[in-house]
C-alpha positions as CSV (number, residue, x, y, z in Angstrom):
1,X,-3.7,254.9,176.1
2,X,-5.6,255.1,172.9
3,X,-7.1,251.8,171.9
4,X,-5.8,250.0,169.0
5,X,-7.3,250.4,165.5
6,X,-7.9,247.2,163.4
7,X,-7.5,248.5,159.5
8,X,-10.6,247.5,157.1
9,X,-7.8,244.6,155.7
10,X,-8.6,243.1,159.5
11,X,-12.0,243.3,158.8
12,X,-12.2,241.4,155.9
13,X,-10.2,238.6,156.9
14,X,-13.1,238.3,159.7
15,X,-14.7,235.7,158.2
16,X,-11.5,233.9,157.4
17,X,-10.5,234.1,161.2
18,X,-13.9,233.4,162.3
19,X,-13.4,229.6,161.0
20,X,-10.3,229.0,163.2
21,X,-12.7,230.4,166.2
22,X,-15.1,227.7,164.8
23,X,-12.5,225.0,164.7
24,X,-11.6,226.0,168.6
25,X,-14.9,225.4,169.5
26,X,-15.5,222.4,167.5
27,X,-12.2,220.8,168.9
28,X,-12.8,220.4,172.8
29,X,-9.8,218.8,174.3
30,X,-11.2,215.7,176.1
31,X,-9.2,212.9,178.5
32,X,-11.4,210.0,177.1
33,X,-9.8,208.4,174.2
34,X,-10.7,209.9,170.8
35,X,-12.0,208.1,167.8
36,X,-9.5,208.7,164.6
37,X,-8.0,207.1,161.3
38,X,-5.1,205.2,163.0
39,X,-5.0,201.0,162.8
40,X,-4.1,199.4,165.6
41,X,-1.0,197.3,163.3
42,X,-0.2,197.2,159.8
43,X,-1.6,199.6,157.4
44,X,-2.5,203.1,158.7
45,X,-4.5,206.3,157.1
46,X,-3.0,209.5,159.3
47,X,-3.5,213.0,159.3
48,X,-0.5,215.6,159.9
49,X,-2.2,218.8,161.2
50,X,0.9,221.1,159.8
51,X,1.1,225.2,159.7
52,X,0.0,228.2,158.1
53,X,0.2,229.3,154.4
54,X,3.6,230.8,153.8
55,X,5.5,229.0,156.8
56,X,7.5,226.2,156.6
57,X,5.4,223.5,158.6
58,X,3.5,223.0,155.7
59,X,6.2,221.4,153.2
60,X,7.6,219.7,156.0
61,X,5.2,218.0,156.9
62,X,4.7,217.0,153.2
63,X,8.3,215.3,153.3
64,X,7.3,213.7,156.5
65,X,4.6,212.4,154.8
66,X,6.6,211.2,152.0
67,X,10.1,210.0,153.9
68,X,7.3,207.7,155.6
69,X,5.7,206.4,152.4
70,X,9.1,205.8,151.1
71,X,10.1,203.8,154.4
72,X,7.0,202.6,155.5
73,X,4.5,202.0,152.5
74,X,1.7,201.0,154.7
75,X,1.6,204.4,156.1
76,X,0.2,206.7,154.6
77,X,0.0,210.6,155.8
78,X,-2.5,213.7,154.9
79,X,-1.0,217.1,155.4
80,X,-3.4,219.6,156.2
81,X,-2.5,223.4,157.4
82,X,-3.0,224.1,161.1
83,X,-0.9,226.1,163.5
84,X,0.3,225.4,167.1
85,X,-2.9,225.5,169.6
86,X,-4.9,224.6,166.5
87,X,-2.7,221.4,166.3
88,X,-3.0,220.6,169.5
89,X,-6.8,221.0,169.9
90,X,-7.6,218.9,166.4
91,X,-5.2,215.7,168.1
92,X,-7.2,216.2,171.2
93,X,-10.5,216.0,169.8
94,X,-9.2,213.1,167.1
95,X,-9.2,215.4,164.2
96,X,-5.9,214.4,163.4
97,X,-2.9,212.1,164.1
98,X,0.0,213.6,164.2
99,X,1.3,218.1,164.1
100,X,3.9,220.4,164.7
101,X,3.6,222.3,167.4
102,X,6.2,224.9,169.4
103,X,7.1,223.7,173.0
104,X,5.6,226.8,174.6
105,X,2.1,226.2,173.4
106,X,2.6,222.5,174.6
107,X,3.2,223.8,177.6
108,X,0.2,226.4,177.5
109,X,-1.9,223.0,176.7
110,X,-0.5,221.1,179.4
111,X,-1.2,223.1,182.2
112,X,-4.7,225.0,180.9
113,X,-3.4,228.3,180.3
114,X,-5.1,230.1,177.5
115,X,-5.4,230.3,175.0
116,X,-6.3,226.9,175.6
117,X,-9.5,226.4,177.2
118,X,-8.2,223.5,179.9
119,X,-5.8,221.2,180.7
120,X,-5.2,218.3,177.5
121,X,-3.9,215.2,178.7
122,X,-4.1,212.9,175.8
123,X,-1.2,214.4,173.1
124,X,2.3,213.6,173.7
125,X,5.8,214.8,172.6
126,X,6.9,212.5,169.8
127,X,10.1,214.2,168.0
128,X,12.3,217.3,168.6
129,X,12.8,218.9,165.2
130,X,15.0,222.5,165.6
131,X,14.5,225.5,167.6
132,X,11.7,228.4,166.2
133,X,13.1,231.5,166.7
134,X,10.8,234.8,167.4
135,X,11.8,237.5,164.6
136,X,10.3,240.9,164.4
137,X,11.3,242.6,161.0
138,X,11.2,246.2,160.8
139,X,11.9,248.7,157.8
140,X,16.1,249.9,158.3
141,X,14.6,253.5,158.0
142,X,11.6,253.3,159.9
143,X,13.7,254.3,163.5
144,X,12.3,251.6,165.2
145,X,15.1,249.8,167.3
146,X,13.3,248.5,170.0
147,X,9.5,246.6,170.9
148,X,8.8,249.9,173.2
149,X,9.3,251.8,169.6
150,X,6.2,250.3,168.3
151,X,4.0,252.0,170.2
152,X,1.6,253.8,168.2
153,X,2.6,251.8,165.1
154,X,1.3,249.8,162.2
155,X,2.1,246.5,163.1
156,X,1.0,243.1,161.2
157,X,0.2,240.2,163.6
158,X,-0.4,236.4,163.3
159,X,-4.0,234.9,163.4
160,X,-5.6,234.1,166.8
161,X,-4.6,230.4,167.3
162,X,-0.9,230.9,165.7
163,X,1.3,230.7,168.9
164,X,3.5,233.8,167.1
165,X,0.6,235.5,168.0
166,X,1.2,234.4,171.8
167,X,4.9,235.1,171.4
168,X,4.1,238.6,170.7
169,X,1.9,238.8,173.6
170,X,4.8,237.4,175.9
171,X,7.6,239.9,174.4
172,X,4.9,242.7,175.2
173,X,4.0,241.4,178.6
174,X,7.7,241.8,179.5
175,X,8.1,245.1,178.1
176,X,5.2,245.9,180.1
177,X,3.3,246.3,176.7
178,X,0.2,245.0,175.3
179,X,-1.4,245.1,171.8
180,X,-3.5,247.8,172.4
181,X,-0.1,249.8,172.6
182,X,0.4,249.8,168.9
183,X,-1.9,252.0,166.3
184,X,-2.9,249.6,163.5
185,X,-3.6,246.2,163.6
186,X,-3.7,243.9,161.1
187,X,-3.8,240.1,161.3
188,X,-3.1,237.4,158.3
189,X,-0.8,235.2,157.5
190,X,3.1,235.6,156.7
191,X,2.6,236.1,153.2
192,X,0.2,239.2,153.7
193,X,2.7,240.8,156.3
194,X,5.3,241.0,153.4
195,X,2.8,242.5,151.1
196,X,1.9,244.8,154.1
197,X,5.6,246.0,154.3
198,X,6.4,246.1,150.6
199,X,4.2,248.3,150.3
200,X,4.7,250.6,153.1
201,X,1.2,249.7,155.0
202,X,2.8,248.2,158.5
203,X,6.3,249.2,160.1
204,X,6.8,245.3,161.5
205,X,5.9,242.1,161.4
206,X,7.0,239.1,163.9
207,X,6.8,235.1,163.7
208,X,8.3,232.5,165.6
209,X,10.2,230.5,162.5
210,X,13.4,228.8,161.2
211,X,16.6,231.3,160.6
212,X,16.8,232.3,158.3
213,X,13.3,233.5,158.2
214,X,11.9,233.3,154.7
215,X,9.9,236.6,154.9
216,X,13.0,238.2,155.7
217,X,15.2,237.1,153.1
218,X,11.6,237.9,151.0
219,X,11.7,241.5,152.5
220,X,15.4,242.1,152.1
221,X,15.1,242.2,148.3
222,X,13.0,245.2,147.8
223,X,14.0,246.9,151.3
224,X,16.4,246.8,153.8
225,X,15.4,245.5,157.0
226,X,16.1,245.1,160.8
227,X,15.6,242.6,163.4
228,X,14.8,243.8,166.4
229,X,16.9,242.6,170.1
230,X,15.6,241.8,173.4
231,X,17.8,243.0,176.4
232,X,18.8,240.5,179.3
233,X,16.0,242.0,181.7
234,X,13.4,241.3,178.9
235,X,14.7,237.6,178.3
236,X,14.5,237.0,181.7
237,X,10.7,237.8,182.0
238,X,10.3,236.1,179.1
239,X,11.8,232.9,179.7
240,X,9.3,233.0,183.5
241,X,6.7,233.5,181.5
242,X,6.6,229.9,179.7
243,X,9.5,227.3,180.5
244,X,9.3,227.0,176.8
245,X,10.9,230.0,176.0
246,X,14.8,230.1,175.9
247,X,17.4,232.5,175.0
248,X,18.5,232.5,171.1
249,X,21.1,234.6,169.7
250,X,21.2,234.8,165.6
251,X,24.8,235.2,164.5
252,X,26.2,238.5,162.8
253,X,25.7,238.4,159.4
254,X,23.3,236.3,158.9
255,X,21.1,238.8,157.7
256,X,23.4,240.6,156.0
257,X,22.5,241.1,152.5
258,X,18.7,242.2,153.9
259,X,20.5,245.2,155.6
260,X,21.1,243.6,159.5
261,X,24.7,242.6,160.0
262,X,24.8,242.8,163.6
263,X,24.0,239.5,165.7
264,X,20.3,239.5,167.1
265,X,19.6,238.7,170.4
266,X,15.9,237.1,170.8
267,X,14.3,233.9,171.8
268,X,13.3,230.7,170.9
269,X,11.1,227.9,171.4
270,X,11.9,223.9,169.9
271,X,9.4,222.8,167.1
272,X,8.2,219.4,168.1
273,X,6.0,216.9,166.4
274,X,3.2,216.2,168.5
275,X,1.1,212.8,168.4
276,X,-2.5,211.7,169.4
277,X,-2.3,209.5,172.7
278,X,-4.2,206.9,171.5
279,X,-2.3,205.9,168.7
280,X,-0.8,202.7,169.0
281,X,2.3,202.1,170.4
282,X,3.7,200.2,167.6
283,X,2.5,202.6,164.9
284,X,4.3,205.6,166.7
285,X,7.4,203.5,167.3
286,X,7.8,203.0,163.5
287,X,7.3,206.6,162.3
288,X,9.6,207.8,164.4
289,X,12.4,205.5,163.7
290,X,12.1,206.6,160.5
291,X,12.2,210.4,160.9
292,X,15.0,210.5,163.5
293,X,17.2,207.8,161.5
294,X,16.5,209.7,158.1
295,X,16.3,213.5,159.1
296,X,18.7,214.7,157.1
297,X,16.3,214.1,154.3
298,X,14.0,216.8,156.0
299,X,16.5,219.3,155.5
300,X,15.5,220.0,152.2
301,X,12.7,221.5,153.2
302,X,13.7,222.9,156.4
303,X,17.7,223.4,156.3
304,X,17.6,224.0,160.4
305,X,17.3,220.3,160.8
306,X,20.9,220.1,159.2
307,X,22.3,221.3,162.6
308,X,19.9,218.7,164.8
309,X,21.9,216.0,165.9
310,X,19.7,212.8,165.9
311,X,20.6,212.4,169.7
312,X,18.7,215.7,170.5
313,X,15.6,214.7,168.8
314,X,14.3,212.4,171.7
315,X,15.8,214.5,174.1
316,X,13.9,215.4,177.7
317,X,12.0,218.2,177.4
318,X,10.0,218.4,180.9
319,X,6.7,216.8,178.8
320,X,5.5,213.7,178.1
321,X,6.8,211.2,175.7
322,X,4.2,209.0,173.8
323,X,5.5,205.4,175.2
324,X,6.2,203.9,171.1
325,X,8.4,207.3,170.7
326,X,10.1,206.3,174.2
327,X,10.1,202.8,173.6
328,X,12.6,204.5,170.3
329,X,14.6,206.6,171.9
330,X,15.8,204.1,174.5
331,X,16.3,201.2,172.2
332,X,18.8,204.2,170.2
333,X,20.5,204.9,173.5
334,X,19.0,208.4,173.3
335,X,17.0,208.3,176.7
336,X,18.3,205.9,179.4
């Protein structure tokens, strides 16, 4: 099989890229308690290590940030953009406080598979937020109707780092694909994919986001568009691939105005927010009282929390809890 091409687009985002390689490397994940902003009690200076440009981590994290303030005045959260593995590596290292991240790459960091670079044992699960569902958007008259139709095609990837980028890796894996399947490659953020598209320079683009996914409803108004579906067999590979991975149907006609009014059978994995291990007990206790007892604030800027109930947000999710958001959880009857 030919190799894949990276367009000269790729090439210029090299040095862009080249800085979240830098922030791996300056981000070793460590056992040893890290140094950060966090006070012990009372007042406390955070950092929210969020998403990419385009997504929806980044606002919100912002009304995270400001629900808290509201609540809790002597908080007081930074929102910076990140991504999942990202995340998780800056809260290892102490870089930051608190992140989103998706439940696969938790798991990835938990038991030292890469991307990660080894096991990190000091960020815990704080919150269950709403499930992230993997979407690949193709053109309605491109022909592609399945993954093994991308083969030889221009297709627009996430950054190294984004855990999209790992979900496309996983769907490939059980399709017996791999990257190097498709012709041209181009990786950016969500907002260049759309540009990509619009103007007829890739034939897909996938992330692992809310439904409806922004780009689509985006895409939809200049061209119609597909979502592609993952058969049983694929699922099932999928899902043994990362116990973060489960089975996610979109229902028909959801997409219907962007040209898909069929149901779409994919995947998804839960957003979570993540939390530094050595923030105290108390600190985490509080901010997460607030964001499970006021989450239907947060669905303004991410309406898939309006179908979270708050007794899902603590639930079990075969990780570790950070003991203030346990301490929570049982006091709410949540976790027995």
């Amino acid at each position: 099989m030919e190799s894949a091409k990276v367009s000269r687009r790729t090439v210029l985002k090299a040095g862009l890229f080249g800085g979240i390689s830098l922030l791996f490397g300056a981000c070793q994940p460590t056992g040893a308690p890290a140094p950060g902003p966090a006070q012990p009690t009372g007042p406390a200076k955070l950092v929210f290590s969020s998403g990419p440009t385009g997504g929806s981590w980044i606002p919100l994290a912002g009304a995270v940030s400001e629900l808290v303030k509201q609540k809790s005045p002597e908080i007081e959260i930074t929102v910076e953009p990140g991504a999942t593995y990202i995340n998780i590596e800056k809260l290892a290292a102490g870089k930051a406080d608190l992140g989103w991240a998706n439940l696969d790459g938790f798991y990835d960091a938990l038991e030292g598979r890469p991307p990660m670079r080894s096991k990190i044992t000091n960020v815990y699960y704080m919150i269950y937020m709403y499930p992230n569902v993997f979407q690949i958007a193709v053109p309605e008259d491109s022909g592609i109707r399945s993954l093994r139709d991308l083969r030889g095609r221009s297709v627009a990837l996430p950054p190294q780092g984004n855990s999209s980028l790992v979900a496309w890796e996983t769907a490939l894996k059980a399709h017996g694909m791999t990257i190097q399947d498709f012709g041209t490659v181009s990786y950016g953020s969500i907002a260049d994919h759309v540009e990509l598209i619009k103007n007829r320079q890739a034939d897909a683009m996938g992330w692992i986001t809310t439904v409806p996914a922004s780009f689509m409803l985006d895409l939809g108004t200049s061209r119609k568009m597909r979502i592609l579906s993952f058969d049983d067999e694929a699922l099932k590979k999928v899902e043994e691939i990362n116990k973060g991975y489960r089975k996610y149907v979109i229902p028909a006609g959801t997409y219907r105005e962007q040209g898909h009014p069929d149901q779409v059978v994919t995947f998804q994995t839960p957003t979570i927010m993540i939390v530094r291990a050595e923030l105290p007990e108390d600190l985490v206790y509080r901010i997460t009282k607030v964001v499970v007892e006021n989450k239907d604030e947060l669905a303004r800027a991410v309406s898939a929390i309006r179908n979270t109930q708050k007794a899902e947000m603590g639930q079990d999710l075969g990780v570790p809890y950070h003991p203030g958001a346990l301490k929570y959880y049982k006091e709410a009857g949540i976790v027995k």
